[in-house]
C-alpha positions as CSV (number, residue, x, y, z in Angstrom):
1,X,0.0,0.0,0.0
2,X,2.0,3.1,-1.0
3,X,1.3,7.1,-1.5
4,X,3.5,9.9,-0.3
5,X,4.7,10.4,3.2
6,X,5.5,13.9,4.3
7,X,8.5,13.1,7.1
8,X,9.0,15.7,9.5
9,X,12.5,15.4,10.8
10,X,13.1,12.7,8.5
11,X,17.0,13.7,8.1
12,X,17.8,12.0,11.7
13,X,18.4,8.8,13.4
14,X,14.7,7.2,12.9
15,X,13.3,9.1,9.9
16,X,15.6,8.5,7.5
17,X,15.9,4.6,8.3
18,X,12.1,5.1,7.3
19,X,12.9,6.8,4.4
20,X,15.5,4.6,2.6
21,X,12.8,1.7,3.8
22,X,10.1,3.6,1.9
23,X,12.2,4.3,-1.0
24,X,13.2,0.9,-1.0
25,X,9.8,-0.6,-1.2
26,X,9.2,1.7,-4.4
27,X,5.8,3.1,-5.3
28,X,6.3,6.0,-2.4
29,X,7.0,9.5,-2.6
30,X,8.7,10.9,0.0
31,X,9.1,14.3,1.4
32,X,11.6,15.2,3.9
33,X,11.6,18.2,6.1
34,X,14.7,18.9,8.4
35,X,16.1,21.9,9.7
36,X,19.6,20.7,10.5
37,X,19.7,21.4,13.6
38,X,23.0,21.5,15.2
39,X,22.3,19.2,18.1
40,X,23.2,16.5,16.0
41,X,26.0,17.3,13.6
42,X,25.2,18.7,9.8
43,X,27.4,16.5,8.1
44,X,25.5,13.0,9.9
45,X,22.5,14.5,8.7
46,X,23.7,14.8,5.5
47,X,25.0,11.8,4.9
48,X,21.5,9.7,6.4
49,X,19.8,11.2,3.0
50,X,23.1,11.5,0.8
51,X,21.9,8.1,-1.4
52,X,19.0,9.7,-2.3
53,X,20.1,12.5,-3.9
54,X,18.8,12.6,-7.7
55,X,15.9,10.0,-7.1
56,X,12.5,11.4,-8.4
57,X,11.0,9.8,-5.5
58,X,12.7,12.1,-3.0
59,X,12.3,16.0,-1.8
60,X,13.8,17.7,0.6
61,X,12.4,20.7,2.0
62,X,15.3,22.4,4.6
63,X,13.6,24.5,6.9
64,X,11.7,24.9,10.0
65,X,8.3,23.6,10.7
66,X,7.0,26.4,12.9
67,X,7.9,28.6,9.2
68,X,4.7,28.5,7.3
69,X,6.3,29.0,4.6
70,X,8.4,25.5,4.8
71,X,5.6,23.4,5.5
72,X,4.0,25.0,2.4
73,X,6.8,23.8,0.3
74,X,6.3,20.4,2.0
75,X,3.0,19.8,1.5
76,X,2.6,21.9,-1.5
77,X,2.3,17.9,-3.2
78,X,0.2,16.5,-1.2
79,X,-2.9,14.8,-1.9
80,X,-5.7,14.6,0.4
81,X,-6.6,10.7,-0.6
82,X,-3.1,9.8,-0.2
83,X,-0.9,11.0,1.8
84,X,0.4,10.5,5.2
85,X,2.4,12.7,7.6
86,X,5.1,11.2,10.1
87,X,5.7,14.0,12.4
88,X,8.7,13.2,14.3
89,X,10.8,16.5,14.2
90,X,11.5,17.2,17.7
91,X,13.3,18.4,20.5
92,X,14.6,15.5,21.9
93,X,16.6,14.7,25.5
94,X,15.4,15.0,29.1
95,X,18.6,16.3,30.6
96,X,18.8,19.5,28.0
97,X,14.7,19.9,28.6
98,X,15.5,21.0,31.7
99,X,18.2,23.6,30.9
100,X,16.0,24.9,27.5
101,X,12.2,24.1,28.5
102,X,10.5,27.2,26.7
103,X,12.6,26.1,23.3
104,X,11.1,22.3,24.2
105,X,7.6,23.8,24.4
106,X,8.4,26.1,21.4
107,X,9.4,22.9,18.6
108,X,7.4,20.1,20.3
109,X,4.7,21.4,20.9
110,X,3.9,24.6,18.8
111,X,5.7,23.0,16.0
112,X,3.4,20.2,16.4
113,X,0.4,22.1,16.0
114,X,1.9,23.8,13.1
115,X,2.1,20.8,11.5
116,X,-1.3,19.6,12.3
117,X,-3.1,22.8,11.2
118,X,-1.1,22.8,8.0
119,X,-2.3,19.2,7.4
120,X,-6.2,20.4,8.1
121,X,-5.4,23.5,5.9
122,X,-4.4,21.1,2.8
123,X,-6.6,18.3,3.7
124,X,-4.5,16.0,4.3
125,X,-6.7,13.5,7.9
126,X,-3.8,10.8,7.9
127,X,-1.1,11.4,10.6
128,X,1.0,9.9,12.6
129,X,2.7,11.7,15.6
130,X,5.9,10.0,17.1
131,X,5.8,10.3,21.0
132,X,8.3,8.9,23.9
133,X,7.9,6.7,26.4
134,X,8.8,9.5,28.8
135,X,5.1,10.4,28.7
136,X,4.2,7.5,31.2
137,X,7.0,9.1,34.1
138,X,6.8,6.7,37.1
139,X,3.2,5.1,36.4
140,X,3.7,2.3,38.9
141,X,1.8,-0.1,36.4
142,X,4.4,-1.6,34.7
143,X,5.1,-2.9,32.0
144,X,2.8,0.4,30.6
145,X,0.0,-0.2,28.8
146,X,-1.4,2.4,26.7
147,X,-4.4,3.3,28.6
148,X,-2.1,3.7,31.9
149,X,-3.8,6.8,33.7
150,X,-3.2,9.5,35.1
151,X,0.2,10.3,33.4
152,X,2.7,12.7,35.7
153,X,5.5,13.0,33.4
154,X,8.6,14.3,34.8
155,X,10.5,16.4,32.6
156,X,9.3,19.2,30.0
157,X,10.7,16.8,27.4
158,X,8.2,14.4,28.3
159,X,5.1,17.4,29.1
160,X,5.6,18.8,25.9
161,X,5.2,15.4,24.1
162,X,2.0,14.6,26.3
163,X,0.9,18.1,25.4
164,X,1.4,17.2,21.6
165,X,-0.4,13.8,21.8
166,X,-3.4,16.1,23.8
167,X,-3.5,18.7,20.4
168,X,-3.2,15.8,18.0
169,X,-6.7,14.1,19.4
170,X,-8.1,17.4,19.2
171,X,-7.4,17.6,15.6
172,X,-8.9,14.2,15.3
173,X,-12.0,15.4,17.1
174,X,-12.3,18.1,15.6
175,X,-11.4,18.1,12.1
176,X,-12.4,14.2,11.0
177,X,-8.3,13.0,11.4
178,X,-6.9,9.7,11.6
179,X,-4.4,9.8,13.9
180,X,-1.8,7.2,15.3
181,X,0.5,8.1,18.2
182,X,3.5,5.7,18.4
183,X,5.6,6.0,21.6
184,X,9.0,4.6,20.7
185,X,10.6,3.2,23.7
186,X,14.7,4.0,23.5
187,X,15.7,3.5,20.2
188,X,19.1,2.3,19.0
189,X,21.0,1.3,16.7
190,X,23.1,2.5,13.1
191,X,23.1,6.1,12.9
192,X,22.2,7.2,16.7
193,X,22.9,10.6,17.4
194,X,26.1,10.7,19.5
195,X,25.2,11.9,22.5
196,X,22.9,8.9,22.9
197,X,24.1,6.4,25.4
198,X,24.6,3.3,23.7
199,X,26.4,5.8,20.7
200,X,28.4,7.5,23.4
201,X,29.9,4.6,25.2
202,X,30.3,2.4,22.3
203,X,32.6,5.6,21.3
204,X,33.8,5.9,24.5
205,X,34.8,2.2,25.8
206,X,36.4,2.0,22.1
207,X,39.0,4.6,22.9
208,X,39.6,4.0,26.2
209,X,37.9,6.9,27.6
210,X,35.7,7.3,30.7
211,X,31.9,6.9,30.8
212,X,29.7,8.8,33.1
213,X,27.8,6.5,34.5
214,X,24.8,8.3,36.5
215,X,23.1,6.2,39.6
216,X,24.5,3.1,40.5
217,X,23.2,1.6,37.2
218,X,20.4,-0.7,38.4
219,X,18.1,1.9,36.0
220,X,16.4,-0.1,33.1
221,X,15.3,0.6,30.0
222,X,13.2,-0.8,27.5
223,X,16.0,-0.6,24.6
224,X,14.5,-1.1,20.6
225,X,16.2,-1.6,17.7
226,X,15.7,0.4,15.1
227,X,14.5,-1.6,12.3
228,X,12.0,-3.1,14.5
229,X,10.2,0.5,15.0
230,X,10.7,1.3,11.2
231,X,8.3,-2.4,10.8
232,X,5.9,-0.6,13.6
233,X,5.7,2.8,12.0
234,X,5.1,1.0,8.4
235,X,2.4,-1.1,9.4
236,X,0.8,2.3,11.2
237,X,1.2,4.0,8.1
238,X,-0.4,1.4,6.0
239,X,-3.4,1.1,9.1
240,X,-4.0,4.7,8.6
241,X,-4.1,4.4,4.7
242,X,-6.7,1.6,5.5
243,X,-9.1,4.4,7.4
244,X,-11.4,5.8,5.2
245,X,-14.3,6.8,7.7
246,X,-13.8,10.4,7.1
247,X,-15.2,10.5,10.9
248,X,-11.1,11.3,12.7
249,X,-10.0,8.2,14.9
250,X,-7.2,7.9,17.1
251,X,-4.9,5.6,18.7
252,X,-1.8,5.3,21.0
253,X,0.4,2.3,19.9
254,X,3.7,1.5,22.4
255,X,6.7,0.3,20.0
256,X,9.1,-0.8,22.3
257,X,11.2,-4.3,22.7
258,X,8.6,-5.6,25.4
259,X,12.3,-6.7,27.7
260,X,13.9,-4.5,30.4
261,X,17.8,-4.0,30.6
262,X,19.6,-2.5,33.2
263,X,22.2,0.4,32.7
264,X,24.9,-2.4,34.2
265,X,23.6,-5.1,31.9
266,X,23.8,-2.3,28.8
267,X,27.1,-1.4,30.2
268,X,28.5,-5.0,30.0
269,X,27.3,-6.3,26.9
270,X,28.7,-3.2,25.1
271,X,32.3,-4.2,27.0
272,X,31.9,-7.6,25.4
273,X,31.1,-6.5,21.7
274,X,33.9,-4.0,22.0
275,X,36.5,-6.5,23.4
276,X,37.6,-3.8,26.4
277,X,36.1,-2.9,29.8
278,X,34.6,0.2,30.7
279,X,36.5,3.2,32.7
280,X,33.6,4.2,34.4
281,X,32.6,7.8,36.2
282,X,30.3,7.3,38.7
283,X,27.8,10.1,39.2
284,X,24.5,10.6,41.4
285,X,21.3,9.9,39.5
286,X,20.1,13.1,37.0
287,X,16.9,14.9,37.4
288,X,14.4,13.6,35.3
289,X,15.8,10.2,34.9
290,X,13.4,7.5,35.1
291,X,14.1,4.2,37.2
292,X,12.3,2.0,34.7
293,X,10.5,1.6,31.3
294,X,9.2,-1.0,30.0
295,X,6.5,-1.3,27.0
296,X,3.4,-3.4,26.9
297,X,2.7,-3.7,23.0
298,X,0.1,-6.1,23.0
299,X,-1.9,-3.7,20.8
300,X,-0.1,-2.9,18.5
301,X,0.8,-6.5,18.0
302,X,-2.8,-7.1,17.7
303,X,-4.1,-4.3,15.4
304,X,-0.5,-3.6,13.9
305,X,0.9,-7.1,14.1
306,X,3.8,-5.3,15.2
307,X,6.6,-8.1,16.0
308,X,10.0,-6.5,17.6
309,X,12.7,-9.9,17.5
310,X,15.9,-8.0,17.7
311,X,17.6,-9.1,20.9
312,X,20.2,-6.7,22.4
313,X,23.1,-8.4,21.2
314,X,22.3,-8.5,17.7
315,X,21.4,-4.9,18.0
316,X,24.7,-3.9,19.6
317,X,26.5,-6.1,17.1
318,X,25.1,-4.4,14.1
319,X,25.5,-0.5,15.4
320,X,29.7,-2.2,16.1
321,X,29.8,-2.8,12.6
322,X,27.9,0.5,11.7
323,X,30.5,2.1,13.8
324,X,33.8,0.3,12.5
325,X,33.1,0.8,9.2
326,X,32.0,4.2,8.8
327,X,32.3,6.2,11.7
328,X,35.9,5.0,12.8
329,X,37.4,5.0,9.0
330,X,36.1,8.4,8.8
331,X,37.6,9.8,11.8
332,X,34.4,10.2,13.6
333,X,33.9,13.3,11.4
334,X,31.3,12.0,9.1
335,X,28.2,9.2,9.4
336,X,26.4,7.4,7.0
């Protein structure tokens, strides 16, 4: 089932693993909106989308989305019958929320609702919002299912991806939408951003350089291979291109690995793929740091037949050979 997906943010770490997996199926046009921000180095960036370059398929519209102008460009092509938006430009990080927390609100949320009201404007009711596992904070349900309530999340990271989801069923309310949000639960894998953790002491351990470890690393997380939330965003995608009720739905899907791993365990297995042992910096825990997460996905196995199988070692193994190939032989100055 193919159309043309408008990817917001679709330069980084996940969106352009959806895009060459799009472009790759054939029969897509895709649209690519990125700003470049310099949280995550240009040149990274550029290189995610390089092979693209000259394919018909392929646009890339550089800007912001809170410039009406940009998202004009973007969706300039769109057709209301069908097209889908994957919004997943973002502010992302918990520990920098708390230092910037107005710019935060300022991209994830306002940019959101940019990007839904240009949507409405150009009639375009399919879109698909990613959201964070942050959202859930310290629900004490765990694993977290999607209907978890009340949600307290703590950090504005997390708020201002709750306050998106909250404008995104409003569009779906209001204006006939169908709207899927996918909370990805710690993503990893080839082209990571490097101040991720897995990234950063893969990079780290590698060149015999200290890790800052913060708490005493009995923290777990609920850690997803990329590929695996690339098959759960395609499958929402083509469930959205299904809905044709003109009536607005919406749903919350968890893509996560459904398996908990602690920041010791994470620690360890990256020591054995990299064949040295950590120098570790032990710090207290961080503000905003969450003890545990850990993704329920029964639903979206069931109305996505979302499947994750990539176990953490296999994971790990392909982001070594991600890293000693490219990002290594390039002097860490350049990433695929």
């Amino acid at each position: 089932m193919h159309g043309h997906a408008i990817i917001t943010g679709g330069a980084g770490f996940i969106g352009s693993h959806l895009v060459d997996r799009l472009l790759g199926e054939g029969g897509w046009q895709v649209t690519v909106v990125d700003n470049f921000h310099p949280f995550t180095p240009r040149a990274m960036k550029e290189a995610n989308l390089a092979r693209h370059h000259g394919n018909p398929a392929f646009r890339l519209v550089e800007g912001d989305i809170l410039d009406d102008q940009v998202l004009e460009a973007a969706f300039g092509q769109a057709s209301s019958g069908r097209t889908v938006v994957v919004h997943m430009a973002a502010r992302a990080g918990v520990r920098q929320s708390i230092q910037e927390p107005l710019e935060y609100h300022r991209v994830n949320v306002t940019g959101t609702l940019h990007v839904l009201e240009m949507a409405r404007k150009h009639g375009v009711s399919r879109f698909l919002l990613a959201s964070s596992s942050s959202v859930y904070g310290e629900h004490p349900q765990v694993p977290w299912r999607e209907s978890a309530s009340p949600l307290h999340p703590v950090s504005p990271y997390a708020v201002s991806k709750l306050a998106a989801e909250a404008f995104a069923r409003v569009y779906a309310k209001l204006h006939g939408m169908d709207v899927s949000v996918l909370r990805f639960f710690t993503v990893y894998g080839p082209r990571q951003r490097p101040d991720l953790a897995i990234h950063d002491f893969f990079s780290k351990i590698n060149d015999g350089v200290a890790i800052r470890q913060f708490g005493d690393g009995s923290t777990c997380r609920d850690y997803t291979y990329v590929e695996d939330i690339v098959d759960g965003v395609r499958a929402a995608m083509d469930a959205l291109l299904r809905a044709s009720s003109g009536k607005g739905s919406f749903e919350v899907f968890n893509l996560g690995n459904s398996r908990t791993v602690t920041l010791n365990s994470l620690i360890a297995a990256i020591e054995r793929e990299v064949g040295r042992t950590a120098i570790i910096e032990r710090l207290p825990g961080q503000p905003g740091d969450l003890p545990m997460t850990l993704a329920n996905v029964d639903k979206a196995r069931e109305y996505l037949g979302y499947d994750p199988h990539t176990a953490l070692e296999e994971g790990l193994h392909q982001f070594a050979r991600w890293y000693q190939a490219v990002v290594r032989r390039a002097g860490g100055l350049t990433y695929p």
